[in-house]
C-alpha positions in Angstrom: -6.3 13.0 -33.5 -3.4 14.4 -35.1 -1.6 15.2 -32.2 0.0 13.3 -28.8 2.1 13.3 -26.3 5.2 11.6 -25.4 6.5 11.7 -22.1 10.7 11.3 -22.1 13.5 11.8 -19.3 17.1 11.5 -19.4 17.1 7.8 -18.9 15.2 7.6 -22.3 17.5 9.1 -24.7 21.3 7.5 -25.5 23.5 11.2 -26.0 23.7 11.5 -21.8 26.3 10.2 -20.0 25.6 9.3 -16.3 28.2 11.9 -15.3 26.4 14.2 -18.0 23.2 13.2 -16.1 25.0 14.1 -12.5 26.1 17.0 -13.5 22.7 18.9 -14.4 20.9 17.2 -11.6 23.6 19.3 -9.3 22.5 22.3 -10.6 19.0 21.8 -10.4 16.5 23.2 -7.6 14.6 20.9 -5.7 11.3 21.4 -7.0 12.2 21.3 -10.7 14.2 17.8 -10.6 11.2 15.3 -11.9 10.2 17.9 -14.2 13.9 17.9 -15.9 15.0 14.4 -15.6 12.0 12.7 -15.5 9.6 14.5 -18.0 7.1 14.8 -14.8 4.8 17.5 -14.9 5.8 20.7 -12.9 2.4 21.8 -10.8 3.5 23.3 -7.9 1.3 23.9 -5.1 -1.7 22.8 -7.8 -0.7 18.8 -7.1 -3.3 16.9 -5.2 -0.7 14.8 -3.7 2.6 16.8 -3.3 4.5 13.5 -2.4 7.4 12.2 -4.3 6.6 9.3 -6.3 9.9 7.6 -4.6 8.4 7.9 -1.3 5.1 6.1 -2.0 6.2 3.3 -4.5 7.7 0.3 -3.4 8.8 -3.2 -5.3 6.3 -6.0 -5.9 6.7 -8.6 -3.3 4.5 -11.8 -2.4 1.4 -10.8 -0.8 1.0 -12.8 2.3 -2.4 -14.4 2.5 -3.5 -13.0 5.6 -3.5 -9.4 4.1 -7.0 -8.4 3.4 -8.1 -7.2 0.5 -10.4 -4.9 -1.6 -10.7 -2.6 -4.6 -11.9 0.5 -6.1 -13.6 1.3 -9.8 -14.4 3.8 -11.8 -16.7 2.6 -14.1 -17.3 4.8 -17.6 -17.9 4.2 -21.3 -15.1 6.1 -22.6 -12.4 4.8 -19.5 -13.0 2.2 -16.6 -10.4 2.1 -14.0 -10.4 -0.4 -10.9 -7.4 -0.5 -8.2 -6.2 -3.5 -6.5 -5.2 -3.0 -2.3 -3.6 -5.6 0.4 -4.1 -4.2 3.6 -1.7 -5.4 6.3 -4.2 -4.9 8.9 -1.0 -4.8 11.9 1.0 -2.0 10.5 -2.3 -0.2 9.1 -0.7 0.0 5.4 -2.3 -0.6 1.9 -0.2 -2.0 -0.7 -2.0 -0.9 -4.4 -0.8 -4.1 -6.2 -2.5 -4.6 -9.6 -4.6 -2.0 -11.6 -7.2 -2.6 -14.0 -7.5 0.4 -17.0 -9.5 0.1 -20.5 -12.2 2.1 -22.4 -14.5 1.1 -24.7 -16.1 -1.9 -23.4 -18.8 -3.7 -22.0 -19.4 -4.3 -18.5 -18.7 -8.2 -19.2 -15.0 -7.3 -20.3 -14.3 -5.5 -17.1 -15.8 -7.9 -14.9 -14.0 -11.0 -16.4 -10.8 -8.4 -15.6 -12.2 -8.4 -12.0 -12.7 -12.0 -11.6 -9.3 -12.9 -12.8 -8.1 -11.5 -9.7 -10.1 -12.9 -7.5 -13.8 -13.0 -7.7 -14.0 -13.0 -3.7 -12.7 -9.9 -3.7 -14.7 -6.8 -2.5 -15.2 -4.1 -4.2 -16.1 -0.2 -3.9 -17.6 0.8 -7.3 -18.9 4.3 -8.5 -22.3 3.4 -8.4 -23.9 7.4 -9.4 -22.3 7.3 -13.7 -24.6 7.7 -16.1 -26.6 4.9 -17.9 -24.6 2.1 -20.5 -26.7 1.9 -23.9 -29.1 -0.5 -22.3 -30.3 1.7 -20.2 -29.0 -0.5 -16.9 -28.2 1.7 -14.2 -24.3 0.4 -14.0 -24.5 -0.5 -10.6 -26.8 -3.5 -11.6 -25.1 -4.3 -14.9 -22.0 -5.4 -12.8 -24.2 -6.7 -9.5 -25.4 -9.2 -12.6 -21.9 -10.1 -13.2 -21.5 -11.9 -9.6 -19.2 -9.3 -8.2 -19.0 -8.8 -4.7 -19.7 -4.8 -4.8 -20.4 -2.2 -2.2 -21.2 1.6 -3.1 -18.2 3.7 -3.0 -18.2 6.5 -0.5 -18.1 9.4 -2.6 -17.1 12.4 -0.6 -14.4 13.5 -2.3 -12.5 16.6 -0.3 -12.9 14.3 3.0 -11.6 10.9 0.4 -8.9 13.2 -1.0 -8.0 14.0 2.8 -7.7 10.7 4.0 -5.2 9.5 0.7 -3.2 12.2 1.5 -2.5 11.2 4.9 -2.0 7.8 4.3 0.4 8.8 1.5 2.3 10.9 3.5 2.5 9.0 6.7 3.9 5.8 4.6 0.7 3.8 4.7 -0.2 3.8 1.4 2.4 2.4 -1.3 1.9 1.9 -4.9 3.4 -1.0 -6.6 6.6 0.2 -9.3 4.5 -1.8 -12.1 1.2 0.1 -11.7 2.6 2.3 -14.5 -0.9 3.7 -15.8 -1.8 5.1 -11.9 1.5 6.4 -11.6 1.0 8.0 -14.9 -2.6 9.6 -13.3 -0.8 10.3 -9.9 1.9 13.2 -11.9 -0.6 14.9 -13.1 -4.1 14.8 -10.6 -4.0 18.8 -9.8 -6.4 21.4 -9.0 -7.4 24.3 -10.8 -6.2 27.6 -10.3 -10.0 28.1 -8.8 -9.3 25.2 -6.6 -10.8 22.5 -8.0 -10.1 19.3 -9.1 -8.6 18.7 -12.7 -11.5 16.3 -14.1 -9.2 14.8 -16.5 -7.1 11.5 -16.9 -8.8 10.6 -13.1 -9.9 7.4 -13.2 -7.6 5.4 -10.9 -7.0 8.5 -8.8 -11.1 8.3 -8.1 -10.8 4.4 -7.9 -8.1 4.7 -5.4 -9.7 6.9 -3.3 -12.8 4.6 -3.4 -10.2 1.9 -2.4 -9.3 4.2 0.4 -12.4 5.2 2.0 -13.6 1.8 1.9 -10.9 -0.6 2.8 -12.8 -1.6 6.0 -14.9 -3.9 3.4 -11.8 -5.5 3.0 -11.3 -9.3 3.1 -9.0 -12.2 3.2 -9.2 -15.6 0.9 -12.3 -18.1 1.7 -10.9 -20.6 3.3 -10.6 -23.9 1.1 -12.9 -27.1 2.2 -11.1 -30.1 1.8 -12.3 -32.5 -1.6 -13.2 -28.9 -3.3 -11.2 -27.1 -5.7 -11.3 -23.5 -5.6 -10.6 -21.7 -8.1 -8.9 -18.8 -7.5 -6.4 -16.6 -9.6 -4.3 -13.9 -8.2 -1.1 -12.9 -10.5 0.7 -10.8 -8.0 0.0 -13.2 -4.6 -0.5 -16.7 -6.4 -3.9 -17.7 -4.9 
């Protein structure tokens, strides 16, 4: 506990000038510019996703209503993770647009985080983690909660597979102010043995449960007149 880490670029410390800044950045390779400017982790051909975070993050912007949506989780004592995704069913793209990521708490925390969203919502949950201190299989603690769940599909080489393509065929974008799966995304990496890094993992696994299960995906109920609904989105307003 007596040591951490503090991630820094160039834009974080007041002695660079921009020309300063231009000037290294001309006489850096390629593959070494995030790791210099940005304080990015350098894993070479180790990265899960070898896609530049500029080319799969995109603004926040009103999500129209008619995009469906869904979301992953990652449940756990010691971190629970959930994703948020609009899918623009036309253009086939998901748009990860709010991000849910706390340790430490009960299932009832996380699922009033869940339901602020939107309690109609769908969502593809880790149903295999081990047992709260009840002894509740988690799966039922948060069915109990009145979330709409469906079991995650947990292959993971064949979940990892279809994220990358989405990623790199520009139908999968990551809102700029999901700053905690961007923080996972630098650093998800394989092994020198080839397997996954089982550390700091929570959204990447919640986001591939997003992925693999975005056909559960669904738009707002629609509102019967002389009945309020109440529904809370922060990023779509509804």
């Amino acid at each position: 506990m007596s040591r951490y880490v503090v991630q820094a670029g160039w834009d974080d410390v007041p002695h660079l000038s921009e020309q300063d800044k231009a000037d290294m950045m001309k006489s850096l390779p390629p593959h070494q510019k995030d790791a210099r400017s940005k304080g990015v982790p350098s894993l070479g051909a180790g990265a899960i996703y070898p896609i530049a975070e500029e080319e799969v993050t995109c603004e926040p912007f009103q999500i129209p209503r008619y995009f469906a949506k869904a979301y992953g989780m990652d449940v756990g004592w010691k971190k629970t993770a959930a994703i948020w995704g609009a899918w623009d069913r036309d253009s086939d793209i998901i748009y990860c647009y709010s991000e849910h990521y706390r340790g430490y708490a009960e299932p009832s925390v996380h699922a009033s985080a869940v339901k602020a969203r939107g309690v109609w919502i769908p969502g593809n949950i880790d149903y295999a983690g081990a047992n709260q201190s009840d002894g509740k299989r988690i799966m039922e603690l948060y069915e109990n909660e009145d979330l709409n769940l469906f079991r995650a599909e947990k292959a993971v080489e064949a979940g990892l597979l279809e994220v990358y393509e989405r990623l790199s065929t520009g139908r999968l974008k990551i809102f700029s102010t999901l700053k905690s799966t961007f923080g996972e995304y630098r650093i998800y990496r394989r092994n020198d043995k080839g397997k996954v890094v089982k550390e700091n993992d929570h959204l990447m696994d919640a986001l591939r449960y997003l992925v693999m299960g975005i056909s559960n995906a669904t738009t707002p109920p629609v509102q019967t007149p002389g009945i309020t609904s109440v529904v809370i989105d922060p990023v779509a307003g509804y």
